[in-house]
C-alpha positions as CSV (number, residue, x, y, z in Angstrom):
1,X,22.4,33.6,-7.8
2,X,25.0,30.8,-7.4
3,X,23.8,30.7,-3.8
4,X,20.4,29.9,-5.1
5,X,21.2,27.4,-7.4
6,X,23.2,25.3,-5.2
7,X,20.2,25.2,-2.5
8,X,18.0,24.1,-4.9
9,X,20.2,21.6,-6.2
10,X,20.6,20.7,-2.5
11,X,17.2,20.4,-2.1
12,X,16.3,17.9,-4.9
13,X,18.7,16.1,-3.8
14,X,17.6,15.7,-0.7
15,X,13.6,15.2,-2.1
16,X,15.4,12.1,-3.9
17,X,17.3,10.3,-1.6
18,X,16.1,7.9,0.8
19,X,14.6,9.2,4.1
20,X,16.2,5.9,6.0
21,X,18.6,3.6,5.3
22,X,16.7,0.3,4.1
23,X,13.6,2.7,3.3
24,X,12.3,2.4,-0.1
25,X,9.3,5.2,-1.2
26,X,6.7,5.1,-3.5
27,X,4.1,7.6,-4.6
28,X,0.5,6.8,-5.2
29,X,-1.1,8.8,-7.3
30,X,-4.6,8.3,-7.1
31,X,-8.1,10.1,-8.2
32,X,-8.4,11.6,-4.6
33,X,-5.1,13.3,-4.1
34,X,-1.2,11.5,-3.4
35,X,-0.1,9.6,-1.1
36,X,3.8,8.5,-0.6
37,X,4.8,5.4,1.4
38,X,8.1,4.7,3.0
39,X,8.6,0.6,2.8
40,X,10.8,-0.9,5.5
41,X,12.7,-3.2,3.2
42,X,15.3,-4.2,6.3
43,X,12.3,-5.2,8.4
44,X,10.3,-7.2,5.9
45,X,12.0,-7.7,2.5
46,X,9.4,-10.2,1.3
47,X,6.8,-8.3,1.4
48,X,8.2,-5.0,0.3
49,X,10.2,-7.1,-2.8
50,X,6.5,-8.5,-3.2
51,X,4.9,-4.8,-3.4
52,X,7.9,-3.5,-5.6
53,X,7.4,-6.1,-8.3
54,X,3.9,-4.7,-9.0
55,X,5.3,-1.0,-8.6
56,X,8.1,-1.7,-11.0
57,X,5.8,-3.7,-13.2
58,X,3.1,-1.3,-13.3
59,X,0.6,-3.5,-11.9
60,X,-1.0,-1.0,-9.8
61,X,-2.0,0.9,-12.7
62,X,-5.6,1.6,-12.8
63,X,-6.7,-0.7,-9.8
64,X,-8.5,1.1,-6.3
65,X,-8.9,1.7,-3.3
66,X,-12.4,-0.2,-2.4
67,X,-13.0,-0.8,1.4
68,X,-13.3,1.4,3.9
69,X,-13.6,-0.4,7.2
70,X,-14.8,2.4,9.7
71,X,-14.1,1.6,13.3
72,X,-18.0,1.0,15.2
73,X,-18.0,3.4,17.9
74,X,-15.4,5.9,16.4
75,X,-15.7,6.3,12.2
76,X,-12.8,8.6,11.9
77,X,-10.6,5.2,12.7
78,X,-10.1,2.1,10.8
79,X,-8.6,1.1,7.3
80,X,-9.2,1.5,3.8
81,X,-7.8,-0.8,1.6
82,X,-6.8,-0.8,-1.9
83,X,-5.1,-2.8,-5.0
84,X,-5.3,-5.2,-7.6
85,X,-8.5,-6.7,-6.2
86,X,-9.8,-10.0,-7.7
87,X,-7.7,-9.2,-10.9
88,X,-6.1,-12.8,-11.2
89,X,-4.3,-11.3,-14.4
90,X,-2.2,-8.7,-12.6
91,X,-1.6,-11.5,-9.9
92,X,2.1,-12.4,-9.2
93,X,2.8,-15.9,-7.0
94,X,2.1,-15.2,-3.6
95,X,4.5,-14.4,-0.4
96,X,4.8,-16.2,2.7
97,X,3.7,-13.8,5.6
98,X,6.1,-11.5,7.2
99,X,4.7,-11.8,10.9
100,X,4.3,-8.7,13.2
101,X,6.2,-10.7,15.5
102,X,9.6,-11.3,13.2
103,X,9.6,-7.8,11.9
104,X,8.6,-5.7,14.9
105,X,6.4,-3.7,12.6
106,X,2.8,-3.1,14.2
107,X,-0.3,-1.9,12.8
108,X,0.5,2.0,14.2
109,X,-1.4,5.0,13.1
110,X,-0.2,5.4,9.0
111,X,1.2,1.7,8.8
112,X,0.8,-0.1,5.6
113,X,0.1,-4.1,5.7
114,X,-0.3,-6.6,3.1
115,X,-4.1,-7.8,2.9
116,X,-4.5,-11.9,2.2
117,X,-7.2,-13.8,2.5
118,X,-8.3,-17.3,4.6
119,X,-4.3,-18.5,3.9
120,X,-2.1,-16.1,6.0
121,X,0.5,-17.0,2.8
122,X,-1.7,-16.2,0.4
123,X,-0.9,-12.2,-0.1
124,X,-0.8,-10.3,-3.7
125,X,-0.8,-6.9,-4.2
126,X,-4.2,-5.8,-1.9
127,X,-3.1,-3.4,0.5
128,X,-4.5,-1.6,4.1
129,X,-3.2,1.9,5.5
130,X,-4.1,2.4,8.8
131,X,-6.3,5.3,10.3
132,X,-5.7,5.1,13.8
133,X,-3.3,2.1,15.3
134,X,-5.3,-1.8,14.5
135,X,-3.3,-3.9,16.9
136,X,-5.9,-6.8,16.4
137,X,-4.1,-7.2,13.3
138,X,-1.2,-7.9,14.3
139,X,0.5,-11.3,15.6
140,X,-0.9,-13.2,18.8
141,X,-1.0,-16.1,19.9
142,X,-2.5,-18.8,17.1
143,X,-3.2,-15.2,15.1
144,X,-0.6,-15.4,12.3
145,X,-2.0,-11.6,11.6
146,X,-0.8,-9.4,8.8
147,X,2.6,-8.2,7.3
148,X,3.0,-4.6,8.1
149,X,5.5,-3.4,6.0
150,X,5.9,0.3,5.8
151,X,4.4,3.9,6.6
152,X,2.5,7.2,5.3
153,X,5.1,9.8,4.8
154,X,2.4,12.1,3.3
155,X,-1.2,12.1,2.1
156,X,-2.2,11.2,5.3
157,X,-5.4,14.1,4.8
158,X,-6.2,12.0,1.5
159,X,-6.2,8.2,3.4
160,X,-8.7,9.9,5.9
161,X,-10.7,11.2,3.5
162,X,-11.3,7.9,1.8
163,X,-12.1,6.4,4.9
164,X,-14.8,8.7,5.1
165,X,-16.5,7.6,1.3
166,X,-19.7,6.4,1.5
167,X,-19.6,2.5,1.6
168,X,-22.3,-0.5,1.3
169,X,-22.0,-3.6,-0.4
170,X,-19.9,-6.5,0.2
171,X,-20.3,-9.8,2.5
172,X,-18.6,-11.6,5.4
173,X,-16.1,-9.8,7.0
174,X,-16.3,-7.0,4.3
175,X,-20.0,-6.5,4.6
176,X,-21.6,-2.6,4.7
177,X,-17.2,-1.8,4.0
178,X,-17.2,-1.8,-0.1
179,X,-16.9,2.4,-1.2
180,X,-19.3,3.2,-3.4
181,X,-17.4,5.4,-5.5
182,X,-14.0,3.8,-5.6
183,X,-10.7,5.7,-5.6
184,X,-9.0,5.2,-9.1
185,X,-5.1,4.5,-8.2
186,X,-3.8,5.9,-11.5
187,X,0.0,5.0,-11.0
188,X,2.5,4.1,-8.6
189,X,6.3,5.7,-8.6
190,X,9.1,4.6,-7.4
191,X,10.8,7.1,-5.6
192,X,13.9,5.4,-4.2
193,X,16.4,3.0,-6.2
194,X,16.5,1.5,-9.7
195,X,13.2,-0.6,-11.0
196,X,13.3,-4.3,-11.6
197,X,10.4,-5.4,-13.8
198,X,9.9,-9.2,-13.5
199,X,9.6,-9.3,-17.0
200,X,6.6,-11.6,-16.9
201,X,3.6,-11.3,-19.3
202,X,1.2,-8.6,-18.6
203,X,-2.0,-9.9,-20.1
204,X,-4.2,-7.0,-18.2
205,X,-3.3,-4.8,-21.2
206,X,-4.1,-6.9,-23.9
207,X,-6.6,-5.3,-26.1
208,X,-6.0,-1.9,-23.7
209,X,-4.9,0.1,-26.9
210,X,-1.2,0.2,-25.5
């Protein structure tokens, strides 16, 4: 019995611990299944203290996944991206990028990147997870790129699955990519470490019934 007890014990405590020195986890828990992320905070600690803030402050709470950008010629490949959208009341000031070519992080099969928009420094809290490696995001040449920043440590089957959501909608370069259906993100855990809430206002639940 003692035996028992102490592998379970040993076992928690390995489930809790940090796979990686530097390595900071989260679970998402979404509508379609979990998904756990491993964040490479010694590689690119602005981004990851970015993506933290809004874990710890419970931004991600009820946002989505709602792209799905299917590779032409090969579906099964791509990125689906998620977040706090166009919600400018969950937004926190932006982050300069973290290029592919300071960190050494590339967009590999299971990498998580940082969206942004027409200004490279522009980036939030929208997020991609590759299906299949996407090395025209990263850095080249004039191409500032995006900030990879992390990796799927499970919930891979639930990333591909979303990819595969019926999509339409949308314009430019998300045109035909918008899911239908989107993928409710319900929470997001941190696994790893002690939380530390900005403390700012959180005007997203006002009049929420909290």
């Amino acid at each position: 019995m003692r035996i028992l007890v102490a592998l379970l014990a040993l076992c928690l405590t390995a489930a809790a611990a940090p796979q990686e020195p530097g390595t900071i986890r989260v679970r998402l828990v979404t509508s379609a299944g979990n998904i756990v992320v491993a964040l490479d905070a010694k590689h690119a600690p602005k981004t990851v203290a970015n993506f933290m803030a809004y874990v710890d402050d419970g931004r991600l709470e009820k946002t989505e996944f709602y792209r799905s950008a299917r590779r032409k010629g090969d579906p099964t490949h791509g990125f689906v991206q998620g977040g706090i959208g166009t919600d400018a009341r969950r937004m926190l000031p932006s982050v300069p990028l973290e290029s592919t070519e300071v960190t050494g992080l590339k967009h590999l099969d299971g990498t998580i990147s940082m969206a942004h928009g027409p200004n490279p420094d522009g980036a939030n809290c929208n997020f991609s997870i590759m299906v299949g490696p996407n090395p025209g995001l990263d850095a080249r040449g004039q191409f500032r790129g995006f900030a990879a920043f992390g990796k799927i440590v499970s919930g891979m089957d639930v990333v591909k699955r979303i990819l595969a959501l019926p999509t339409g909608g949308g314009r430019d370069a998300m045109k035909d990519q918008m899911i239908l259906q989107p993928v409710r993100i319900l929470r997001a855990e941190r696994l790893d470490g002690v939380a530390k809430p900005t403390g700012r206002v959180k005007p997203w639940l006002i009049g929420a019934g909290r």
